[in-house]
N, C-alpha and C positions, 0 to 999 in steps of 0.2 A: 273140375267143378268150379263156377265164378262164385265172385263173393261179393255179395251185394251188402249197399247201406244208404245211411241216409247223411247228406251235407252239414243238417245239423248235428250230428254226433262228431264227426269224423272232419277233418277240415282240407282242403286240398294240398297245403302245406306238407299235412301229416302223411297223407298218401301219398306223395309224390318223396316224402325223405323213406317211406318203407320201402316203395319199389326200387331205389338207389342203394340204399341198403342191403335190401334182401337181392338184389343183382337178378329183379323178375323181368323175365319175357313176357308178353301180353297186352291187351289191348284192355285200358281206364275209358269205360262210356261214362256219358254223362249227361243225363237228364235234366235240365236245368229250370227253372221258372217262365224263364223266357227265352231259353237258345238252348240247345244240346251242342256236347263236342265229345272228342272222342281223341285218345293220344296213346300211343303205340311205343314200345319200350323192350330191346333186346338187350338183354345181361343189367339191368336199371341202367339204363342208357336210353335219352330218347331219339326215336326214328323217325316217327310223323306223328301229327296233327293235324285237324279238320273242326272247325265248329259249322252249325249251319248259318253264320251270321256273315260268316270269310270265305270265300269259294278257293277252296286248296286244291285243285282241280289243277295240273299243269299250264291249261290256257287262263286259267283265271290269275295267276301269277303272273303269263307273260303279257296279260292285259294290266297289271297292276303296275310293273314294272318300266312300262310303256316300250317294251319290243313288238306289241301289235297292237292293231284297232279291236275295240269290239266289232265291228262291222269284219274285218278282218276275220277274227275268232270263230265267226258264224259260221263262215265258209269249210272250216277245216270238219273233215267227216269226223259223227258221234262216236263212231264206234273203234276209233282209237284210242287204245287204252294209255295212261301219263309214259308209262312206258315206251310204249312203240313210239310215238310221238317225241320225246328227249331222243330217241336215238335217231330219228328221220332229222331234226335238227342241227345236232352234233354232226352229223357226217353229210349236211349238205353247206355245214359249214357258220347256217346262221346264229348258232349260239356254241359257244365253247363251253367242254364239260365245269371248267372252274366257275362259268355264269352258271350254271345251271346245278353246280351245287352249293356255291350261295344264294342263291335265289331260293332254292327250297330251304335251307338252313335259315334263311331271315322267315320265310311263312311260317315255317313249324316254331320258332322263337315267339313270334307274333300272336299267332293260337293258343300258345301254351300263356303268355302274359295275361291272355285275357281269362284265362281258369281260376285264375286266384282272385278273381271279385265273386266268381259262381259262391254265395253262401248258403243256396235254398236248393233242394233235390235232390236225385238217389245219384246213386252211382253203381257202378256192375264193373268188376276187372276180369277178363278173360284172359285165363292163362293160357301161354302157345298161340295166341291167336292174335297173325300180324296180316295186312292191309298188302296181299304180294301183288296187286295191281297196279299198286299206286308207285310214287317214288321216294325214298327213305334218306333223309338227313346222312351224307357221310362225308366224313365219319363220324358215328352215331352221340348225341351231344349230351356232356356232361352234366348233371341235375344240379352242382353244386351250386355255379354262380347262376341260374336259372331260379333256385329254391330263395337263396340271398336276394335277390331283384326282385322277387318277387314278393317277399314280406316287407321289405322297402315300399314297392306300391299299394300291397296291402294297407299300411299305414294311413300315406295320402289319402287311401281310396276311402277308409273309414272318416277320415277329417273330412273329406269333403261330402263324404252323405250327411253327415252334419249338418253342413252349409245347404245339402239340397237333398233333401232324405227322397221325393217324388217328384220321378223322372217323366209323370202324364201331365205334366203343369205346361202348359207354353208359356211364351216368349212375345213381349214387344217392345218397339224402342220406346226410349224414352222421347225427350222433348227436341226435336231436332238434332238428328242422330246423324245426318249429312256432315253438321259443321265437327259433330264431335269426329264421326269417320276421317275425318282428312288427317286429326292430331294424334290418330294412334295406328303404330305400324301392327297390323294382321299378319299374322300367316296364314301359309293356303289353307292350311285347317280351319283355320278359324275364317273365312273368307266365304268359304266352303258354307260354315254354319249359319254364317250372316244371311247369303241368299236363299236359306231353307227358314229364314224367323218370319212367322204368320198367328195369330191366333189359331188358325185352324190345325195348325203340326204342334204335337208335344215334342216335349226334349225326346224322349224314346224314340218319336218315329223319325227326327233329327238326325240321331245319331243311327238307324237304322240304314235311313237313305244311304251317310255315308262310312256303313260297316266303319264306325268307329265303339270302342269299348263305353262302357259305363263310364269307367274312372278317363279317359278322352271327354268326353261330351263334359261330364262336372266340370272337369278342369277348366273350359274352354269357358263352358257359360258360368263360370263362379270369377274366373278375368273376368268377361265381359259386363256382372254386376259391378263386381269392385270399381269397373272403370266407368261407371255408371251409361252402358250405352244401352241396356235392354233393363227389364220388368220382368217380376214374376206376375201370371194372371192363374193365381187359383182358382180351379176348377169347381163350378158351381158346386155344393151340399158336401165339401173335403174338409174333414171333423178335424180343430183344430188340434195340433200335438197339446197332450197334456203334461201341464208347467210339473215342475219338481224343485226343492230347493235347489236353486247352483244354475238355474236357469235354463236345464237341459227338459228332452221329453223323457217320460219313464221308458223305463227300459224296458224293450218285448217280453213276454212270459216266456219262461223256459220251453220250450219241448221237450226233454229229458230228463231224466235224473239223474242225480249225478252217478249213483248205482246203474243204469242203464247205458252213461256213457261210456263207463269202465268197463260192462261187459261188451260191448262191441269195439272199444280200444283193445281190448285182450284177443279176443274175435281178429283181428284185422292182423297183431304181429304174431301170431301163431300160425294166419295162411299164411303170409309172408314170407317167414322164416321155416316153412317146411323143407 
């Protein structure tokens, strides 16, 4: 039987230290605001991960990776499952199983970082039920220093919504953004973001172009104010935040009670630990 709930009750932290714990097999959906993902877990151990934001697809990796072209990618038949495909690889030589099992161990790392900004949506855990098409992290990767890093960027991730709570605002430069360009070294990331700043793209669809995370795109454009080379342009009739002493906005209205968090906290280490 899955055990469903909601993001506001339940936190992805929490769920990801029960299924280590409780040493569950099963597949965490996740329905999100803006993206769904989904991460798979033999003995609380993770296997795979997939969001619809990152193409976890075997060719989507070895186009990320840059062992082929997209144009390349196109060519290779749909109906190859990641399976058949790693092993036509492996044994024609062009990737060695050790590429090809860090290469999925760095995607499913990648996937599972960006879960821990998910704050809004349900979730569903199906126990027993793992992804046999796809190809699985091995050997299958410990939660611990995964849970650790990940409240780490948790952290940042909350300061910097702070700094930039709405991600539908675009971007323009400021006053001669040429002579400042030349005195600050980029990275491709951020070089990346520079050729996508228009009125017309929000930070969102920014960071969509380049499947970069929430806590990516803040990062890069909260630099790029500090360093003053771009502007925020609020979106016409966007109700300003309301002041509070201490000069922050108030803080969202609960969704639950605290009685109602407890019972689906209880709910959650009872399947758990069956």
């Amino acid at each position: 039987m899955a055990l469903k709930g909601n993001l506001h009750d339940f936190s992805i932290t929490q769920l990801l230290n029960l299924i280590h714990l409780a040493r569950k097999t099963g597949t965490l959906a996740i329905d999100g605001k803006h993206s769904a993902a989904r991460a798979s877990f033999r003995e609380g151990k993770l296997v795979f991960a997939q969001t619809d934001t990152l193409d976890s697809r075997l060719i989507g990796m070895l186009v990320k990776v840059g062992k082929i072209t997209v144009d390349q990618s196109k060519k290779i038949p749909a109906n190859k499952t990641d399976r058949d495909l790693a092993n036509m690889l492996v044994q024609a030589g062009l990737l060695t199983k050790t590429e090809l099992e860090q290469m999925v161990r760095n995607n499913v790392k990648d996937v599972v970082d960006r879960l821990f900004a998910l704050n809004d949506g349900l979730f569903r855990f199906e126990p027993n039920v793992l992804p046999e098409d796809r190809l699985w992290a091995e050997p299958p990767i410990n939660l611990d220093g995964i849970i650790m890093e990940g409240t780490r960027r948790l952290k940042e991730s909350e300061k910097l919504q702070e700094e930039i709570p709405n991600l539908e605002v675009t971007l323009r430069f400021t006053d001669r953004p040429d002579a400042k360009l030349r005195n600050v070294n980029l990275s491709v990331d951020e070089w990346r973001v520079v050729s996508y700043i228009n009125p017309k793209n929000t930070v969102r669809q920014i960071a969509q172009a380049n499947s970069m995370s929430d806590l990516q795109i803040r990062k890069i454009v909260y630099a790029m104010l500090q360093a003053g080379l771009v502007e925020v342009i609020q979106p016409l009739g966007m109700p300003a935040p309301v002041a509070v002493p201490g000069g922050r906005a108030a803080p969202p209205k609960a969704f639950a009670s605290t009685e109602e968090k407890r019972s689906v906290v209880n709910k959650l280490i009872n399947f758990f630990n069956r």
